[in-house]
N, CA and C of each residue as an Amber inpcrd file, in Angstrom:
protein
   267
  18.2820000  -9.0590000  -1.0300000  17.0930000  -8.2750000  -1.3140000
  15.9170000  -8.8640000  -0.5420000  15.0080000  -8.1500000  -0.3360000
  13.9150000  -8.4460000   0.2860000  12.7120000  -7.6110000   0.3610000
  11.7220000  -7.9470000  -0.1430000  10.2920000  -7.7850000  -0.3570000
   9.4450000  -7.5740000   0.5360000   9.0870000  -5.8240000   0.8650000
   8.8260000  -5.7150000   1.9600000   6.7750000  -5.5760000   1.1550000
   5.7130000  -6.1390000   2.2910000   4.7080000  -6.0200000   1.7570000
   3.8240000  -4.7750000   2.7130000   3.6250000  -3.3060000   2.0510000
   3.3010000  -2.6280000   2.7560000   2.0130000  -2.7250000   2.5180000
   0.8150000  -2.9040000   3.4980000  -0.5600000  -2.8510000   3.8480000
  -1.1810000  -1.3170000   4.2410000  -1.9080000  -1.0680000   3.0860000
  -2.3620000   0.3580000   2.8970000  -3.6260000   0.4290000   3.2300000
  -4.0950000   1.6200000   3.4520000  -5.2020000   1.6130000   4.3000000
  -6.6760000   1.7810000   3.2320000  -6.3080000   1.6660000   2.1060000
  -7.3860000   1.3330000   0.5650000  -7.6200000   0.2910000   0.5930000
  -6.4210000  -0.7320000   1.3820000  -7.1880000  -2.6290000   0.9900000
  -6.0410000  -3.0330000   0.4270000  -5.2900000  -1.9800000  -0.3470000
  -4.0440000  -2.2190000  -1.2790000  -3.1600000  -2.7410000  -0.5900000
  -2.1640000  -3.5860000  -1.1120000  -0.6470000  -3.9250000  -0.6700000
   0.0800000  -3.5960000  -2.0400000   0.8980000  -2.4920000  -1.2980000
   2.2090000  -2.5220000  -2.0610000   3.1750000  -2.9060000  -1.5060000
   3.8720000  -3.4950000  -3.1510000   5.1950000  -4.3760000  -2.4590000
   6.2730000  -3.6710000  -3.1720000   7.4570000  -3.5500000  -2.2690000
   8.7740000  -2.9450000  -2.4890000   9.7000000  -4.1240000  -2.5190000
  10.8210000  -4.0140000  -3.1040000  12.0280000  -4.6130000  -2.9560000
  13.2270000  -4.0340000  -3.0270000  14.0530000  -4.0950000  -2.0740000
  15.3710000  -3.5330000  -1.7280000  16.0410000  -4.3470000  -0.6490000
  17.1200000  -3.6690000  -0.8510000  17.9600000  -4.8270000   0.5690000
  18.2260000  -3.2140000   1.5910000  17.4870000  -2.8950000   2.3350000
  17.8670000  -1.8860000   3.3170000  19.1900000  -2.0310000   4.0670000
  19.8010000  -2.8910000   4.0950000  21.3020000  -3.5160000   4.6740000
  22.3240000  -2.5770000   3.8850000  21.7570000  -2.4390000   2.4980000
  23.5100000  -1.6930000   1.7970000  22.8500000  -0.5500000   0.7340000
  23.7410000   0.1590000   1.4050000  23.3460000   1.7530000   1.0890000
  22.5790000   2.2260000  -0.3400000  23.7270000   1.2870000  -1.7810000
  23.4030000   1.7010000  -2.4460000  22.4950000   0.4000000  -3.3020000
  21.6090000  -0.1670000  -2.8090000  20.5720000  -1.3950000  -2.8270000
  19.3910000  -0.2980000  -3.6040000  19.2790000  -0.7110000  -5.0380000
  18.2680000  -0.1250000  -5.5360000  16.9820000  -0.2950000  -4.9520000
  15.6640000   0.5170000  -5.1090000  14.5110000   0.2750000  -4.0950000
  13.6220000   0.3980000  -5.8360000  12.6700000  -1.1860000  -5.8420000
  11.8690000  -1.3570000  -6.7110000  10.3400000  -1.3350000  -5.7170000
   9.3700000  -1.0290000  -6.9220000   7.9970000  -1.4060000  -6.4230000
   7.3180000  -2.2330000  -7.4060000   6.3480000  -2.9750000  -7.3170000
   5.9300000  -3.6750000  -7.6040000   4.3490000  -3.4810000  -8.4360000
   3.7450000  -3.8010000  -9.6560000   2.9590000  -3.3380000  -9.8040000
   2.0400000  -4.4460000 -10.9370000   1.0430000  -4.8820000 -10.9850000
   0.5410000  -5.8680000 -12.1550000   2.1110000  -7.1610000 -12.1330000
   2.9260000  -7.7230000 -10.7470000   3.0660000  -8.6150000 -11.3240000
   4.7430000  -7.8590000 -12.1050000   4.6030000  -7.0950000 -12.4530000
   6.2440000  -6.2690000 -13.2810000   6.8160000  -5.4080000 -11.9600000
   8.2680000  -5.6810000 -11.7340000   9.0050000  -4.9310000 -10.6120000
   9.5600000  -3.5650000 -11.7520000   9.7740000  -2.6920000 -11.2380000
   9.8890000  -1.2450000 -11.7530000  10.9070000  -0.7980000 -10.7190000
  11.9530000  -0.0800000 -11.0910000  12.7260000   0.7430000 -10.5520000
  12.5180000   2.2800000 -10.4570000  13.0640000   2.5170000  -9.2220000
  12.6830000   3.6210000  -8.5150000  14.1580000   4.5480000  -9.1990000
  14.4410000   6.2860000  -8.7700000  15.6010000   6.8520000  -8.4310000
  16.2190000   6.3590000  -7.4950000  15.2590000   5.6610000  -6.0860000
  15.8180000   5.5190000  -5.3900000  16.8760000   4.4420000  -4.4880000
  17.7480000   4.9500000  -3.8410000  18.5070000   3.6840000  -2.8760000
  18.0370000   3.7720000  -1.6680000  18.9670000   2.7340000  -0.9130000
  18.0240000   2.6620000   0.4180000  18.9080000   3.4030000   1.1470000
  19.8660000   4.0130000   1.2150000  20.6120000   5.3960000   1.5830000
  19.3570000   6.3870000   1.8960000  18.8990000   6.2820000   0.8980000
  17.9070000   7.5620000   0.9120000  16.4770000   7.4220000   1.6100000
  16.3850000   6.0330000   1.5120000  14.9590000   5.5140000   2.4710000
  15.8070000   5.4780000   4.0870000  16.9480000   6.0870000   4.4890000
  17.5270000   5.8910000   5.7880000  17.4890000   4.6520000   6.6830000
  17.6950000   3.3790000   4.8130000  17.5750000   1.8960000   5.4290000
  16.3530000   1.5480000   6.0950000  15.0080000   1.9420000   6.3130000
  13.8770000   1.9090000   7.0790000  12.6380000   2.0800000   5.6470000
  11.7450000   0.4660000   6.2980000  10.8040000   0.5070000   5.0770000
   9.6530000   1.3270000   4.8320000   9.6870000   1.9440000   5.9430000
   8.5920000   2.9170000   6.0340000   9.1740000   4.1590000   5.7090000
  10.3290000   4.5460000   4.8850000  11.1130000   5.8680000   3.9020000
  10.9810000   5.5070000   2.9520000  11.0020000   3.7590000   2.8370000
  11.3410000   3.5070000   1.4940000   9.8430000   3.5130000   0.6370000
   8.6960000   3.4790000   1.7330000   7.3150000   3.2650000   1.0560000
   6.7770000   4.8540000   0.7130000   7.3500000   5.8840000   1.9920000
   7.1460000   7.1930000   1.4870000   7.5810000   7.6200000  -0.2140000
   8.9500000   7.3490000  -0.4410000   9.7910000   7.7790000  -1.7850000
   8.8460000   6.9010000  -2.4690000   8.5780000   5.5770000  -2.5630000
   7.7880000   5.0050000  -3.8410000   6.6790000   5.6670000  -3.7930000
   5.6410000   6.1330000  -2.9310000   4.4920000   7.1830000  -2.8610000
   4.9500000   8.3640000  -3.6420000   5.9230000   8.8500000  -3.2450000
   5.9160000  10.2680000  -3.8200000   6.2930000   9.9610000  -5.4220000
   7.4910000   8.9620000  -5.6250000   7.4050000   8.6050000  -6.8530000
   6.4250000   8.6720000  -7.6810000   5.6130000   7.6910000  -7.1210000
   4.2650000   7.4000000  -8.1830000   3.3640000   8.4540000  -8.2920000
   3.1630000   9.4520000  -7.4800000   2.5800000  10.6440000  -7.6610000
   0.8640000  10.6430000  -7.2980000   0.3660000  11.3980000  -6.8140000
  -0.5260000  11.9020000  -6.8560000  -1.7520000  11.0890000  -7.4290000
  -1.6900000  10.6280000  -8.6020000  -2.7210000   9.7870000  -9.1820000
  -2.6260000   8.7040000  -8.8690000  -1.7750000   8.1650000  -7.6050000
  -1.5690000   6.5690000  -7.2190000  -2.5800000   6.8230000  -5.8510000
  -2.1050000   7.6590000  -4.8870000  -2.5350000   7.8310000  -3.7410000
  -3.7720000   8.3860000  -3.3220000  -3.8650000   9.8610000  -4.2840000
  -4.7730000  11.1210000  -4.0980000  -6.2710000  10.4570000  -4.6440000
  -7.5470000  10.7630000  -3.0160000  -8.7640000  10.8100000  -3.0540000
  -9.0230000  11.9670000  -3.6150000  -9.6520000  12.4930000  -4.6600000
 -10.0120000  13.8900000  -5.2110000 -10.9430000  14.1990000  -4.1880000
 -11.5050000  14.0670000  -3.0350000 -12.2590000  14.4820000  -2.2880000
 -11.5040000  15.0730000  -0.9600000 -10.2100000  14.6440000  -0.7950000
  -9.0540000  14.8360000   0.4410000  -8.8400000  16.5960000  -0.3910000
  -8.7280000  17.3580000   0.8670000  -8.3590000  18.5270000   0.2810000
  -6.9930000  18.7210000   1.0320000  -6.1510000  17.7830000   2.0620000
  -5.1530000  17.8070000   2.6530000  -3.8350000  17.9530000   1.3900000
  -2.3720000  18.5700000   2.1030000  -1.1870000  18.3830000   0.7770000
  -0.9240000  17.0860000   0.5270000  -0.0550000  17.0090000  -0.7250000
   0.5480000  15.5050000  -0.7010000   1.0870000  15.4750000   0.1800000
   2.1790000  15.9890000   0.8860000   2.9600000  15.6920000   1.7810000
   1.9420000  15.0070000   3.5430000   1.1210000  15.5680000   3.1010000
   0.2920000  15.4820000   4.2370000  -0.3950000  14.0650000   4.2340000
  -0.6300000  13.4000000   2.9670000  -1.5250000  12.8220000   2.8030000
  -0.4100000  11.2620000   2.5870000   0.4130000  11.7750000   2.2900000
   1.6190000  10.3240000   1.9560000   1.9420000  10.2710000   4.0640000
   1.9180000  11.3950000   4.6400000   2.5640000  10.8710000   6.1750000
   1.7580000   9.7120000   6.7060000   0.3750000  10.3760000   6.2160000
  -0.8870000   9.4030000   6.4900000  -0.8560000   8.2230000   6.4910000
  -0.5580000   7.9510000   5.4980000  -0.4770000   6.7770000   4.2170000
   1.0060000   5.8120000   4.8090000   1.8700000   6.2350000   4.9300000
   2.9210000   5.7220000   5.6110000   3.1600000   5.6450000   7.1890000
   2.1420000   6.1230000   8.3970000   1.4650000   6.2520000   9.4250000
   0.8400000   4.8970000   9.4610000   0.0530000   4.9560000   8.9810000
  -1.1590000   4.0790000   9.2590000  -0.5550000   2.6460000   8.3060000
   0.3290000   2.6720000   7.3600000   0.7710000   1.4370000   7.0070000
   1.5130000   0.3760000   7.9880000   1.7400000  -0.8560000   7.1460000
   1.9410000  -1.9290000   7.8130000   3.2320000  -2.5060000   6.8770000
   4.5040000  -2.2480000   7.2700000   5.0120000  -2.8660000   6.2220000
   6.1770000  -3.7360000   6.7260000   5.8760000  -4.9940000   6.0060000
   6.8450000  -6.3200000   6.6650000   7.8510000  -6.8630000   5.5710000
   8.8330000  -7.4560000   6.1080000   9.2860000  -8.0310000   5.1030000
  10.0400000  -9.0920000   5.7020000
């Protein structure tokens, strides 16, 4: 497993953990310090941490990401968000 630290363009770092190496490697995020599980595997992030930071975005929904002043879609606004991130592990 390994702890990828994605650098968001709020100041925020979110941190994921998964092992992108094996398919069915649960994908956690990180939040206050408590790791939380996702639906997702890293099958589904296509092994790449920048899928795996999209799915925890969309996971968390709208009230994690969304400026009430952005009138762009979510979909639009998570490409952004996973664009302009930085994520290492």
């Amino acid at each position: 497993m390994s702890v990828y630290e994605c650098d968001l363009t709020t100041g925020e770092t979110l941190r994921i953990l998964a092992n992108l190496a094996e398919a069915s490697s649960p994908i956690m995020y990180e939040a206050d310090g408590i790791w939380y599980s996702t639906p997702y595997q890293s099958a589904d992030a296509r092994h790449r941490p920048a899928e795996a930071l999209r799915l925890v975005l969309a996971y968390l929904g709208p009230d994690y990401y969304r400026d009430p002043t952005d009138d762009r879609s979510d979909e639009e606004i998570i490409d952004a968000i996973v664009e302009a991130a930085d994520c290492t592990g």
